[in-house]
BAPANU-214997 format. One record per residue: residue number from 1; chain; y, x, z of N, C-alpha, C, O in turn. Coordinates in steps of 0.001 Angstrom, whole numbers. Atoms other than C-alpha are relative to their C-alpha. Example, Ala and Ser with C-alpha at 12.3 -4.5 7.8 and 13.67 -1.06 7.14 Angstrom:
<r vexnu="1" lomar="A" n_north="-1190" n_east="890" n_up="0" ca_north="-4500" ca_east="12300" ca_up="7800" c_north="1200" c_east="900" c_up="0" o_north="1181" o_east="1936" o_up="665"/>
<r vexnu="2" lomar="A" n_north="-1190" n_east="-820" n_up="-60" ca_north="-1060" ca_east="13670" ca_up="7140" c_north="1090" c_east="-770" c_up="730" o_north="2198" o_east="-261" o_up="899"/>
END
This chain:
<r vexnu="1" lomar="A" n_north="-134" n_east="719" n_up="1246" ca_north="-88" ca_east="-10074" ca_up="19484" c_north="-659" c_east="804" c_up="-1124" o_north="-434" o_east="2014" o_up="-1133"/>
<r vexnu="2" lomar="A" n_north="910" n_east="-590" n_up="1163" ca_north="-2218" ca_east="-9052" ca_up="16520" c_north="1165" c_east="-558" c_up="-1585" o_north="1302" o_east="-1648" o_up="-2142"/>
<r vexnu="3" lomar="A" n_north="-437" n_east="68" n_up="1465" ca_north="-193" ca_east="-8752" ca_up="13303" c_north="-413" c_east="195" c_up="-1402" o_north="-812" o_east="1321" o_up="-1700"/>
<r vexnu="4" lomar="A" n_north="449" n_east="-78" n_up="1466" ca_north="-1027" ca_east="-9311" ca_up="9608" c_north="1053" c_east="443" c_up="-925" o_north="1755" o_east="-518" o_up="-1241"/>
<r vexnu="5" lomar="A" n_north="-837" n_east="-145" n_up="457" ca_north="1208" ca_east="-7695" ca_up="7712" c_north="-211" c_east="321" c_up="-1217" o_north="-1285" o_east="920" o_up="-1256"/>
<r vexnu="6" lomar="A" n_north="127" n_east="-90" n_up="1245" ca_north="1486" ca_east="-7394" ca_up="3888" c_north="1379" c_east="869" c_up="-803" o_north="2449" o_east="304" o_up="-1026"/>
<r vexnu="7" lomar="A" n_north="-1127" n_east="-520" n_up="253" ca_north="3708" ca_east="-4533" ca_up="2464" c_north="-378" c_east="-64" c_up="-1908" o_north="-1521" o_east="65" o_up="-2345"/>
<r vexnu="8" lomar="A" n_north="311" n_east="-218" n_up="1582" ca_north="4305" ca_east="-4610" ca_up="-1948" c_north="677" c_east="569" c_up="-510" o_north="1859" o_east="229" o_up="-576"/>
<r vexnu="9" lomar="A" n_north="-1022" n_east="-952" n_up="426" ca_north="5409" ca_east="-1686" ca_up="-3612" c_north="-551" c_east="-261" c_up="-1728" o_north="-1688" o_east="-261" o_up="-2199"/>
<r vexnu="10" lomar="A" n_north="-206" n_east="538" n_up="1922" ca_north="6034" ca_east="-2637" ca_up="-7725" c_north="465" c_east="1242" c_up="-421" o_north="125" o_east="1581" o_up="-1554"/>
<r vexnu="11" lomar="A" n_north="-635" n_east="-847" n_up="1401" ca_north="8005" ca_east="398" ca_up="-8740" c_north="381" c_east="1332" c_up="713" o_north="666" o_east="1548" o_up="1891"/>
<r vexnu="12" lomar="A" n_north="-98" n_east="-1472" n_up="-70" ca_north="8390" ca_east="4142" ca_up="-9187" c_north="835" c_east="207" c_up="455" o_north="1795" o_east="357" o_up="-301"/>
<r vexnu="13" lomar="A" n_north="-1339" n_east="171" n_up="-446" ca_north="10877" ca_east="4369" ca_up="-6490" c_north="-647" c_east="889" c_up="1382" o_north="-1109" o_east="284" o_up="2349"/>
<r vexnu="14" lomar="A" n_north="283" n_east="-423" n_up="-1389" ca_north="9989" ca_east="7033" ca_up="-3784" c_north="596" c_east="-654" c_up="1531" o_north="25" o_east="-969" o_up="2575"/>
<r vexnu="15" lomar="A" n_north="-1062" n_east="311" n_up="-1104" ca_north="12577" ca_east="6054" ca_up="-1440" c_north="-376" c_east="-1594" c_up="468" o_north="83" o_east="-1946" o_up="1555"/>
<r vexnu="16" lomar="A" n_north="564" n_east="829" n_up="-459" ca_north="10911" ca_east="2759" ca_up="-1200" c_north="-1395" c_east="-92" c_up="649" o_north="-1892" o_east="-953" o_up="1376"/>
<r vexnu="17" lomar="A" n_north="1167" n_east="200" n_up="-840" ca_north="7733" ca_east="3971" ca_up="-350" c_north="-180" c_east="613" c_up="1036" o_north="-1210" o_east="522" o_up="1705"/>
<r vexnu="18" lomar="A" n_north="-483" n_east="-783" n_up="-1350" ca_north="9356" ca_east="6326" ca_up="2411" c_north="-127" c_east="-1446" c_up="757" o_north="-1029" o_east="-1792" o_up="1521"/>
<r vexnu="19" lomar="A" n_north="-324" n_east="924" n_up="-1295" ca_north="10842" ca_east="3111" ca_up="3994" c_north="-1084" c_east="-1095" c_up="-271" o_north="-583" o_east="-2206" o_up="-104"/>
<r vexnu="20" lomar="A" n_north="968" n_east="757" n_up="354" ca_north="7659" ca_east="1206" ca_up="3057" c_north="-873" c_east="931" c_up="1584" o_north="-1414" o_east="212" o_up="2424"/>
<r vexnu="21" lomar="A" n_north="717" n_east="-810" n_up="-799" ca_north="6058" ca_east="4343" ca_up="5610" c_north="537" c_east="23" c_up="1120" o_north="-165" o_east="413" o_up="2053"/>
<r vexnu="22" lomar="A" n_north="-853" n_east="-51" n_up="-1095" ca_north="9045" ca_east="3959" ca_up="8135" c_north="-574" c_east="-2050" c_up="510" o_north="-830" o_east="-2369" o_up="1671"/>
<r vexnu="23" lomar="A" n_north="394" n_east="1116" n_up="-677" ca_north="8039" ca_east="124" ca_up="8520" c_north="-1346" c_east="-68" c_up="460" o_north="-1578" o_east="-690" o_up="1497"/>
<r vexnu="24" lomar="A" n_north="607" n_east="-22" n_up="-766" ca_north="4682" ca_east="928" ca_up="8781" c_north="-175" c_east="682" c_up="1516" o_north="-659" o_east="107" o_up="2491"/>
<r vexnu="25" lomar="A" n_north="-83" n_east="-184" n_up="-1574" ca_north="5088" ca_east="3129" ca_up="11830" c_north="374" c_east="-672" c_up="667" o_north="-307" o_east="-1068" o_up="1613"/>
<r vexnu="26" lomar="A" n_north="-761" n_east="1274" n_up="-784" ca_north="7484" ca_east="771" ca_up="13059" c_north="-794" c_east="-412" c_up="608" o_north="-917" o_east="-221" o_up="1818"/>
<r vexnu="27" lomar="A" n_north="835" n_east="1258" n_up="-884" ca_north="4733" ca_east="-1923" ca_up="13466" c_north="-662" c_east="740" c_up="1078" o_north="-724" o_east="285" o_up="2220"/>
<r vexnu="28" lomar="A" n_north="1191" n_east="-242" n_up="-743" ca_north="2145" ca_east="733" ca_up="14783" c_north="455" c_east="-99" c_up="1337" o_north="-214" o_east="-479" o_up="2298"/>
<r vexnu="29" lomar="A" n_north="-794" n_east="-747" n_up="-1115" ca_north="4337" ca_east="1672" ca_up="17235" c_north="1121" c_east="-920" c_up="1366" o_north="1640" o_east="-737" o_up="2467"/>
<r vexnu="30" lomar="A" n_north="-647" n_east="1042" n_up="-991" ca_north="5916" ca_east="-1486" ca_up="18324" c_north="-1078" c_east="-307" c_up="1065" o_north="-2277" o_east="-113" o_up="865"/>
<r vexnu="31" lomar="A" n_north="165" n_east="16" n_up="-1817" ca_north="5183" ca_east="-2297" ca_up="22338" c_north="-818" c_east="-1548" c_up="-253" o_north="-1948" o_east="-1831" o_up="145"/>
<r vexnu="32" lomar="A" n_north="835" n_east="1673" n_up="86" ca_north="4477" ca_east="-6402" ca_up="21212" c_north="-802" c_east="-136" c_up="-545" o_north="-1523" o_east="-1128" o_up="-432"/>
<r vexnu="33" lomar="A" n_north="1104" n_east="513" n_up="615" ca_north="2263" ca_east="-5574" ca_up="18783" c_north="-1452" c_east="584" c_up="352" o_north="-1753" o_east="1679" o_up="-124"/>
<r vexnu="34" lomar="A" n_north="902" n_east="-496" n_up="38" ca_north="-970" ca_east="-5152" ca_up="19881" c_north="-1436" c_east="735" c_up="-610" o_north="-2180" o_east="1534" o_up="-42"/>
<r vexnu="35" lomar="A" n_north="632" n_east="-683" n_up="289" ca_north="-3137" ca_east="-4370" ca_up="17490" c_north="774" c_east="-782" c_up="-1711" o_north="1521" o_east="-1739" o_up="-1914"/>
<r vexnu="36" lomar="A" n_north="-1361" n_east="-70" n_up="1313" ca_north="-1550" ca_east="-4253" ca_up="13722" c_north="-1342" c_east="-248" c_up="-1824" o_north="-1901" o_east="665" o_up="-2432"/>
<r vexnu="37" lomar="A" n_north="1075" n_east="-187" n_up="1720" ca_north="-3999" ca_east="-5116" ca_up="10015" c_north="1204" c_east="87" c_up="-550" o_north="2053" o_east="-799" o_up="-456"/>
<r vexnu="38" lomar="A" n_north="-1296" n_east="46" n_up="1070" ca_north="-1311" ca_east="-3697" ca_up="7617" c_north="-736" c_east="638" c_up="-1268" o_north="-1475" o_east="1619" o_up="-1350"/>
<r vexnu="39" lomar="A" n_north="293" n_east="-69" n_up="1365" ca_north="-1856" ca_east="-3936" ca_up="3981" c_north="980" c_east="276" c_up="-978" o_north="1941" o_east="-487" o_up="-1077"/>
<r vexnu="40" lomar="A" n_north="-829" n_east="-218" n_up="1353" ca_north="-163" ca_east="-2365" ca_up="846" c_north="-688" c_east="-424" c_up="-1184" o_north="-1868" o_east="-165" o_up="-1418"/>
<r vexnu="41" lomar="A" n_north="735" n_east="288" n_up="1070" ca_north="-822" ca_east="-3733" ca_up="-2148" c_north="1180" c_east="479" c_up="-1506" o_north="2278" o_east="-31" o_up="-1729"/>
<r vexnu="42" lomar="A" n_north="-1318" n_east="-492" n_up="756" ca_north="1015" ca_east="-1703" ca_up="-5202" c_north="-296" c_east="44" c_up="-1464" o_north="-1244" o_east="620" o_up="-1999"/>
<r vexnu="43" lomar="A" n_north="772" n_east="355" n_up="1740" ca_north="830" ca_east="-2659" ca_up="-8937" c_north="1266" c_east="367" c_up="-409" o_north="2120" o_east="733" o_up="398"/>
<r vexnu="44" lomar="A" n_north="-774" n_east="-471" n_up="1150" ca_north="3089" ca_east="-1901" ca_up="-11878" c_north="286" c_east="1528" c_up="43" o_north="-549" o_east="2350" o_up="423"/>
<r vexnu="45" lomar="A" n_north="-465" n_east="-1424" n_up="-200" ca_north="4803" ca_east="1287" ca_up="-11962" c_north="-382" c_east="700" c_up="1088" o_north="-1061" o_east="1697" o_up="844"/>
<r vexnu="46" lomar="A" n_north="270" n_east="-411" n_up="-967" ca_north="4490" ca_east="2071" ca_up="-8314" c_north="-1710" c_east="793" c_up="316" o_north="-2064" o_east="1695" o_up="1076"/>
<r vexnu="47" lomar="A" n_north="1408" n_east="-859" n_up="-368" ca_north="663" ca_east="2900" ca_up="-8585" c_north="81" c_east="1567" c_up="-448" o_north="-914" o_east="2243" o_up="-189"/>
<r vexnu="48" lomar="A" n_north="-373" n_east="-1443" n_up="867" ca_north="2091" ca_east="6472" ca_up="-10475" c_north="-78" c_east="413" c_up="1012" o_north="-789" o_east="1408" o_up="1147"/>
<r vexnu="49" lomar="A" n_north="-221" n_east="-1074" n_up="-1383" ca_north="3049" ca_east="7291" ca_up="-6684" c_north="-1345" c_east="176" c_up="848" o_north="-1360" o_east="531" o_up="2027"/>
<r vexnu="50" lomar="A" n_north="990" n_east="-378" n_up="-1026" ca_north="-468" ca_east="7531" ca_up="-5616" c_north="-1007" c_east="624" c_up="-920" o_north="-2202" o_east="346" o_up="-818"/>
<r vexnu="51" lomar="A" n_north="964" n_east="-661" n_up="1058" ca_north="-2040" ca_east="9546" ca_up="-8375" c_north="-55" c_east="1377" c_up="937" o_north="685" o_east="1488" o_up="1914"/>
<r vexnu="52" lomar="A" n_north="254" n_east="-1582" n_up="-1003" ca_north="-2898" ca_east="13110" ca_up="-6660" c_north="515" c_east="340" c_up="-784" o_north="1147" o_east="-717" o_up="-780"/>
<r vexnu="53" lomar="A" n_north="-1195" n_east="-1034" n_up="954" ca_north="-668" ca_east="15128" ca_up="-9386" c_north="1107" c_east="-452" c_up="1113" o_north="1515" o_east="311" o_up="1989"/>
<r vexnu="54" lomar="A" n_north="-1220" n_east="591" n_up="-83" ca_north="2029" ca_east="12909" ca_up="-8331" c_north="658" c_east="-383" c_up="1449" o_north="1824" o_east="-657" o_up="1735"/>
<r vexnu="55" lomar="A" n_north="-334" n_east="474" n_up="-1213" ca_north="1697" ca_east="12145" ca_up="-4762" c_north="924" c_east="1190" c_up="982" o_north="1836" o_east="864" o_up="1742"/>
<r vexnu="56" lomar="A" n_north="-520" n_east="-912" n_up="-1016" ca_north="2701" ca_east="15553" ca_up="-2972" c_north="-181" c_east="-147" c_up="1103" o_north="-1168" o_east="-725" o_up="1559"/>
<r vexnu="57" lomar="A" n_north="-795" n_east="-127" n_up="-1897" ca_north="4113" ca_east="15964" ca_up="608" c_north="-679" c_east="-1819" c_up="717" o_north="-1134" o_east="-2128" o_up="1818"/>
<r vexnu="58" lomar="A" n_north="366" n_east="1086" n_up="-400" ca_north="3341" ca_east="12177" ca_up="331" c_north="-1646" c_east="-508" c_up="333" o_north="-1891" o_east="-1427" o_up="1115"/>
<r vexnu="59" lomar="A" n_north="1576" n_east="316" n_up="-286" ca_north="-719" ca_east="11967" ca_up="360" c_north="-559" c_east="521" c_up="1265" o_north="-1750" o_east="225" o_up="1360"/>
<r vexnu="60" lomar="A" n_north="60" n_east="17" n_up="-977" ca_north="-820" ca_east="13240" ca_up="3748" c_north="320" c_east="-978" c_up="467" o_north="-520" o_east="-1537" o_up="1173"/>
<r vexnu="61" lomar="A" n_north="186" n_east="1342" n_up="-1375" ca_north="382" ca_east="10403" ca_up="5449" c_north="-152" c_east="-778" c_up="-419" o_north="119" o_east="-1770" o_up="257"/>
<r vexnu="62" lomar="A" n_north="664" n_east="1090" n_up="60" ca_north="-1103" ca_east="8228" ca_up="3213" c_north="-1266" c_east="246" c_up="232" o_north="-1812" o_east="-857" o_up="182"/>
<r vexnu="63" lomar="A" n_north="1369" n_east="-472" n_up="-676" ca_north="-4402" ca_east="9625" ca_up="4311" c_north="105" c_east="-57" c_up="1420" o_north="-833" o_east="-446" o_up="2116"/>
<r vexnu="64" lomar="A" n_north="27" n_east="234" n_up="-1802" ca_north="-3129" ca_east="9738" ca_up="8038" c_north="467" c_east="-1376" c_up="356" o_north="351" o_east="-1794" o_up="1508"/>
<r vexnu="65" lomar="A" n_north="98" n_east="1506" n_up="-740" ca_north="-2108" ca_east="5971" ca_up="7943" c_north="-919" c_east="-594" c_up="-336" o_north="-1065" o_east="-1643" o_up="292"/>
<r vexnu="66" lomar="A" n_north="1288" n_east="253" n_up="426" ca_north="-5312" ca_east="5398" ca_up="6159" c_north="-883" c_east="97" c_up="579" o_north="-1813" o_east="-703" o_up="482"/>
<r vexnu="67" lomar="A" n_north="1201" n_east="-192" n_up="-1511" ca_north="-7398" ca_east="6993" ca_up="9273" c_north="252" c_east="-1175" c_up="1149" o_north="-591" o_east="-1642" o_up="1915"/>
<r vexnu="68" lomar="A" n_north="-454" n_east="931" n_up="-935" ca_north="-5134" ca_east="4509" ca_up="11241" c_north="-315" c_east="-1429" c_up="-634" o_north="601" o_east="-2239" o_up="-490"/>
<r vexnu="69" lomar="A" n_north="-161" n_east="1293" n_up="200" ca_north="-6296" ca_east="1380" ca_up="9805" c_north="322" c_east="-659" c_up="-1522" o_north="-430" o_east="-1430" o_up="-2119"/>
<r vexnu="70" lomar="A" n_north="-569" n_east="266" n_up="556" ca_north="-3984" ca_east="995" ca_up="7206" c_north="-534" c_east="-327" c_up="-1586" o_north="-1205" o_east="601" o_up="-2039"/>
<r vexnu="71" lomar="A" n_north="923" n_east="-53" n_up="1310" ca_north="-5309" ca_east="-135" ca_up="3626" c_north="947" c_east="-105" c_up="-1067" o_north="1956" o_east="-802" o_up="-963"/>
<r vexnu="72" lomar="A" n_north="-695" n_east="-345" n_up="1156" ca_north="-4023" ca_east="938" ca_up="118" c_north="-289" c_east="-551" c_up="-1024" o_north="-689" o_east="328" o_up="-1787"/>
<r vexnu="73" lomar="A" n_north="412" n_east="1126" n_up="997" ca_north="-4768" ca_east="-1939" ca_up="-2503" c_north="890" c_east="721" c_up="-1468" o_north="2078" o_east="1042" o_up="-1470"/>
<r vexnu="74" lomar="A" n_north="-579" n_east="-652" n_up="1304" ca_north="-4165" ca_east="-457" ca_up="-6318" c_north="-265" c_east="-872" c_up="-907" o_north="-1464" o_east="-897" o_up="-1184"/>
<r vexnu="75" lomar="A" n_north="521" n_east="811" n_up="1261" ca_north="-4088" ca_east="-3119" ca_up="-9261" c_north="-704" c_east="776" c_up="-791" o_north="-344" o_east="1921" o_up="-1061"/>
<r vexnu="76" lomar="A" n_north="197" n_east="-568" n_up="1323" ca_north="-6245" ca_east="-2404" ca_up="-11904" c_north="506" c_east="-35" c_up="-1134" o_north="336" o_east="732" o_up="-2082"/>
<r vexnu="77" lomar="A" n_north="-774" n_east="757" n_up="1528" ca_north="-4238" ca_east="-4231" ca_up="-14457" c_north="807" c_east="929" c_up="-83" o_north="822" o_east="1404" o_up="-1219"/>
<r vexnu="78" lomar="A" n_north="-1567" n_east="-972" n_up="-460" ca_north="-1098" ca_east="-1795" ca_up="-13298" c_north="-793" c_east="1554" c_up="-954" o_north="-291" o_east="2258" o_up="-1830"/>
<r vexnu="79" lomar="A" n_north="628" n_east="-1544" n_up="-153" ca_north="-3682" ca_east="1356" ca_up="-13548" c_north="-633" c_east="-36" c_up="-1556" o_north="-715" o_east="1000" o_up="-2215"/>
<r vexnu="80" lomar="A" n_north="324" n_east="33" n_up="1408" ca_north="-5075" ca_east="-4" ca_up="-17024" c_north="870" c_east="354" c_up="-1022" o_north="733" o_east="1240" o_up="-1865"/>
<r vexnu="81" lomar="A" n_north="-786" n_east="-347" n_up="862" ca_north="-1712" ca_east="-776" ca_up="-18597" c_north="687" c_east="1548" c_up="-18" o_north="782" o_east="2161" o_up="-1082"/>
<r vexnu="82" lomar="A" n_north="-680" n_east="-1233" n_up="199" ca_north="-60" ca_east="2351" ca_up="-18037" c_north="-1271" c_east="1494" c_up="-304" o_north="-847" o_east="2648" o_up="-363"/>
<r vexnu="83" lomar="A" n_north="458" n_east="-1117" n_up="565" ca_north="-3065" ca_east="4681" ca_up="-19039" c_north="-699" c_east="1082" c_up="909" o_north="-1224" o_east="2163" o_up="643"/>
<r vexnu="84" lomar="A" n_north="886" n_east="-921" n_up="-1298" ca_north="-4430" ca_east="5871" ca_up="-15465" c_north="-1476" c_east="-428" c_up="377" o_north="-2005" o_east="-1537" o_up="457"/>
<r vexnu="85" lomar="A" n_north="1712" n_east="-60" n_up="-529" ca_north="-8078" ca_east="6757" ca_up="-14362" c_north="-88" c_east="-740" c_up="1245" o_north="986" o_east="-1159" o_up="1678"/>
<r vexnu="86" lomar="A" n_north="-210" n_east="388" n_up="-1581" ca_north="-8930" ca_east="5396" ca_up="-10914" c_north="-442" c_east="1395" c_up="115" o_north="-81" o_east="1783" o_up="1227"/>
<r vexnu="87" lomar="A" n_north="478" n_east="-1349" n_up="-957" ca_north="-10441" ca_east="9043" ca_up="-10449" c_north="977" c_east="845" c_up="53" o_north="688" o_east="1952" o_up="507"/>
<r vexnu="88" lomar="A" n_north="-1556" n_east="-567" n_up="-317" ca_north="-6631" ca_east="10243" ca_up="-10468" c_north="529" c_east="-651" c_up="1239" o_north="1617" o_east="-223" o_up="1625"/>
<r vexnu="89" lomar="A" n_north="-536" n_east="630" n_up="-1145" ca_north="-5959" ca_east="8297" ca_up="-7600" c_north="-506" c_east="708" c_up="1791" o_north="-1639" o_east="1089" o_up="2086"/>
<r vexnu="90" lomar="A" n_north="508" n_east="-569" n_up="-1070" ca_north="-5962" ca_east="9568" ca_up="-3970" c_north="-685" c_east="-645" c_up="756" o_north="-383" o_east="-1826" o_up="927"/>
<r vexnu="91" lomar="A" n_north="1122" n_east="395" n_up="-285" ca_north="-9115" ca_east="9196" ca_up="-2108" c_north="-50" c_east="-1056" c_up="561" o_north="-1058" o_east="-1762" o_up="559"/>
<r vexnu="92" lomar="A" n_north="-65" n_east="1020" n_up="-1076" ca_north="-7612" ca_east="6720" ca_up="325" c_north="349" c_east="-1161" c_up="-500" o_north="695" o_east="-1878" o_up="439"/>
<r vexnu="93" lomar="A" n_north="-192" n_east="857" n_up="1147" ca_north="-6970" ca_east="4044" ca_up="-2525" c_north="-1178" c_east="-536" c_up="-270" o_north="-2283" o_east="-8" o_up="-391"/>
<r vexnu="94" lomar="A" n_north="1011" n_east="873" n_up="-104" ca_north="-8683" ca_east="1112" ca_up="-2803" c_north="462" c_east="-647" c_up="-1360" o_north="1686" o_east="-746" o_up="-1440"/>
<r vexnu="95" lomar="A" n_north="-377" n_east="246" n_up="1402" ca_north="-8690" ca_east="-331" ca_up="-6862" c_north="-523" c_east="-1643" c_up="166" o_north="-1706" o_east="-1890" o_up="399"/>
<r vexnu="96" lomar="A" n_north="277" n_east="1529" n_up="-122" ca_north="-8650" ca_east="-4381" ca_up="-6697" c_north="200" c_east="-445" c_up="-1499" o_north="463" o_east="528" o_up="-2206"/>
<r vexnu="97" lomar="A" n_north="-26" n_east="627" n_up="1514" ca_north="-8473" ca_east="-6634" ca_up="-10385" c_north="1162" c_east="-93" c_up="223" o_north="1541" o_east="1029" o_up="-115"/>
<r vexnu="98" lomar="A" n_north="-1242" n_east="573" n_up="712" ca_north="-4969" ca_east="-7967" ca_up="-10457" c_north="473" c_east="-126" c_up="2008" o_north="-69" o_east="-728" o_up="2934"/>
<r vexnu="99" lomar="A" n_north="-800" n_east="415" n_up="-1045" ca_north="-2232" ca_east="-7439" ca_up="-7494" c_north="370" c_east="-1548" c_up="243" o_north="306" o_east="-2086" o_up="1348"/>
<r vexnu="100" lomar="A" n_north="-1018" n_east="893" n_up="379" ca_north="-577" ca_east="-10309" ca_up="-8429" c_north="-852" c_east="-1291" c_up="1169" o_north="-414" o_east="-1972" o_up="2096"/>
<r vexnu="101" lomar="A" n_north="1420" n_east="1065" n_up="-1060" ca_north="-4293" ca_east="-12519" ca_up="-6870" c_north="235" c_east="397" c_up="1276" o_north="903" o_east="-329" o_up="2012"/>
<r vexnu="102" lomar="A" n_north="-53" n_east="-653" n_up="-1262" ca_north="-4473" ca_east="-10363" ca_up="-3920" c_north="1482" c_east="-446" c_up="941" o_north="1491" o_east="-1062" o_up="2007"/>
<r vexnu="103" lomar="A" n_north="-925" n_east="509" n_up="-690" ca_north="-871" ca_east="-10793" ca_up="-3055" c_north="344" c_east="-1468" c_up="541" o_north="922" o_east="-1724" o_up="1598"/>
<r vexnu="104" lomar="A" n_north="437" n_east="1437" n_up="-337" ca_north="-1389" ca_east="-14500" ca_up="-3017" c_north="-1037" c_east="-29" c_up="926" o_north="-880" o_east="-616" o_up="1997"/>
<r vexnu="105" lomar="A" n_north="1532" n_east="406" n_up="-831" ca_north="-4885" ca_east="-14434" ca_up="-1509" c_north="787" c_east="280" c_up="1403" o_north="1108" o_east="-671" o_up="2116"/>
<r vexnu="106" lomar="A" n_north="-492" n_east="-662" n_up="-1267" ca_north="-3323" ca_east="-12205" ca_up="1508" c_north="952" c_east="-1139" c_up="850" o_north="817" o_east="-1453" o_up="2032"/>
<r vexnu="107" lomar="A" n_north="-1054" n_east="527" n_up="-216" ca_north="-397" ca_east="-14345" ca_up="1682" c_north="-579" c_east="-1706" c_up="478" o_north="-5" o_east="-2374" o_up="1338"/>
<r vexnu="108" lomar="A" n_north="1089" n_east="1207" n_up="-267" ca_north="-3061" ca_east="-17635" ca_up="1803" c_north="-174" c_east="713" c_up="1034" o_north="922" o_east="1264" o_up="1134"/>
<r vexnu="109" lomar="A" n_north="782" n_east="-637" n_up="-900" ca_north="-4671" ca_east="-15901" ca_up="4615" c_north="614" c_east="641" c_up="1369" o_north="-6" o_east="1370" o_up="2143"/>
<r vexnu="110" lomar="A" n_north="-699" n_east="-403" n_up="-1079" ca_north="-2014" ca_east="-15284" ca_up="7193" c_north="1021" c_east="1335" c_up="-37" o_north="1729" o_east="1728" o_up="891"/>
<r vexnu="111" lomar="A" n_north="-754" n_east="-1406" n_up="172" ca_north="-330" ca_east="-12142" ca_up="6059" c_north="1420" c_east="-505" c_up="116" o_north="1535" o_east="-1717" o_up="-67"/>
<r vexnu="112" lomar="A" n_north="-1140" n_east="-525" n_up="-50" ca_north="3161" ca_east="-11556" ca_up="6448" c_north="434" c_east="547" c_up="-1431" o_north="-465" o_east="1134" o_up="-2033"/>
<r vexnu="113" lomar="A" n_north="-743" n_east="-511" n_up="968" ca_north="5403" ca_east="-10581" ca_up="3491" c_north="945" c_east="479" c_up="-303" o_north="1970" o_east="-173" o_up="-501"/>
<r vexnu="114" lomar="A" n_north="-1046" n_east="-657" n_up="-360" ca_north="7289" ca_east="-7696" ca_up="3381" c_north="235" c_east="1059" c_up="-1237" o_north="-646" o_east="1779" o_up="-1707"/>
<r vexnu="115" lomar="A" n_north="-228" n_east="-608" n_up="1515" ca_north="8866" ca_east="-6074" ca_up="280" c_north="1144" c_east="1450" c_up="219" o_north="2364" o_east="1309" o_up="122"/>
<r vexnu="116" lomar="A" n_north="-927" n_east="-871" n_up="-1127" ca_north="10500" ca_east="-2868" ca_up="1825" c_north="1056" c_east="660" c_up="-1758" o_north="2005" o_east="1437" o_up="-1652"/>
END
């Protein structure tokens, strides 16, 4: 089974983007799923947690689920209003116009919707 999955992290909440990192293994790792497209897409506050100052301990395994496939969607609107560069962002960050489209488009398009 090939899964589309769509994870959305909104807010400065580590502990959500732990178990945001515990569901993605999950999928990789599940036996039914054979091969896995998993997408984060993270606007408002939440883009703070992927600034390189800010990321820590955490930009390793968003770089090692990033080798696996995994893609890191960053509003710009999110990264405008609050006053961030995209060249503060870690390398494995992908900068789209407006979450808000994307999460729709994805969600048009077969994704899965999962708000961990």
């Amino acid at each position: 089974m090939m899964a589309k999955v769509l994870l959305h992290l909104d807010l400065e909440d580590e502990g959500r983007l732990l178990h945001a990192f515990g569901n993605i293994h999950n999928l990789m790792e599940a036996e039914t799923i054979a091969e896995a497209n998993i997408r984060m897409v993270v606007n408002g506050a939440a883009v703070r947690l992927f600034r390189k100052e800010r990321a820590g301990k955490n930009a390793e395994r968003i770089r090692n689920f990033s080798d696996q496939g995994v893609t890191f969607l960053i509003c710009r609107n999110s990264l405008q209003h609050l006053d961030i560069d995209e060249s503060e962002l870690l390398e494995p960050c992908q900068v789209i116009p407006a979450g808000i489209v994307e999460l729709y488009s994805l969600q048009e398009s077969g994704f899965a919707y999962v708000k961990p």
